[in-house]
C-alpha positions as CSV (number, residue, x, y, z in Angstrom):
1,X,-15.5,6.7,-22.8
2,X,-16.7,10.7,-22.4
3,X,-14.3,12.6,-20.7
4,X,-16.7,14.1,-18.7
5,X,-17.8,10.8,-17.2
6,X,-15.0,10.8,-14.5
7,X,-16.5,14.4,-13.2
8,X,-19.1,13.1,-12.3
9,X,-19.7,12.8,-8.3
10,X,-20.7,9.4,-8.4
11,X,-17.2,8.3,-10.2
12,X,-15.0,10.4,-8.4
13,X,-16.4,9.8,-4.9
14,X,-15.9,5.9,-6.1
15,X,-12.5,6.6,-6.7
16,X,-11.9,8.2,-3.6
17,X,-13.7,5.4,-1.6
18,X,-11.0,2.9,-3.5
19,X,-8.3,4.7,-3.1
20,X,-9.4,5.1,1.0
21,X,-9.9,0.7,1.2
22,X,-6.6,0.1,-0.8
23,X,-4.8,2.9,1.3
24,X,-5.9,0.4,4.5
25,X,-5.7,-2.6,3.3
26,X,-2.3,-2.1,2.4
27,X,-1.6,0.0,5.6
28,X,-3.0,-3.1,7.6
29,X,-1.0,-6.1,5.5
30,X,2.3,-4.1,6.6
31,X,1.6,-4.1,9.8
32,X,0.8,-7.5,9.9
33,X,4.2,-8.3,7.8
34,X,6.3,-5.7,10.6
35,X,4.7,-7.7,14.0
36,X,5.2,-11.1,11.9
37,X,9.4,-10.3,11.6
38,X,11.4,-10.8,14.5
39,X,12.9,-7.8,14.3
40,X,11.7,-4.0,14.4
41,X,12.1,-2.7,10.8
42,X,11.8,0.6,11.0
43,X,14.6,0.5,13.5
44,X,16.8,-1.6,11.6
45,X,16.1,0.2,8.3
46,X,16.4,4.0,10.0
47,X,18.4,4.4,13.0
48,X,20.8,1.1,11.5
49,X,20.6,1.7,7.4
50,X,20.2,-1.8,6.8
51,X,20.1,-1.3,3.3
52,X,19.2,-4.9,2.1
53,X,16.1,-5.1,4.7
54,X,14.8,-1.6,3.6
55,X,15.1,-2.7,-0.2
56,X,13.2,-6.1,0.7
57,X,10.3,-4.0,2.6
58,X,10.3,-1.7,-0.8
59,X,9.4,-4.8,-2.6
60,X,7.1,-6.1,-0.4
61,X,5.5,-2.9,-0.1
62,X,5.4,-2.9,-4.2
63,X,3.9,-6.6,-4.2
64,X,0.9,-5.6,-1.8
65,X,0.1,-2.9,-3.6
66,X,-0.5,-4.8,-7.0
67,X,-2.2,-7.0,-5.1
68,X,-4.4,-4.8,-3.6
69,X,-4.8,-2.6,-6.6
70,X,-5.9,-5.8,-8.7
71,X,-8.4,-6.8,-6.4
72,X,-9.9,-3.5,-6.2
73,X,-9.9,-3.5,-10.0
């Protein structure tokens, strides 16, 4: 593969456009996980440091994202 071929506008402005739908669909899926909880988690992970929740939410966060970013791919 040229190196060039990733300047092009077509390529980058793909990449951007991917980056944009995984950016949302990833945005979106937390929400849905944070109204789906029966708690608040950004309340219980900031203003209590519920260190166990905010380490769970870290690895859900990591999950959707390979998800996401192997769809995409």
């Amino acid at each position: 593969m040229n190196a060039m071929e990733w300047l092009k506008p077509a390529a980058l402005l793909g990449s951007i456009l991917y980056a944009l739908i995984g950016v949302v669909i990833f945005w979106v899926s937390f929400v849905i996980v944070d109204k789906i909880t029966p708690y608040d988690l950004w309340a219980e992970i900031v203003e209590k440091h519920n260190k166990a929740l905010a380490m769970v939410v870290a690895a859900m966060c990591l999950g959707i994202s390979i998800i996401v970013a192997a769809a995409i791919h």
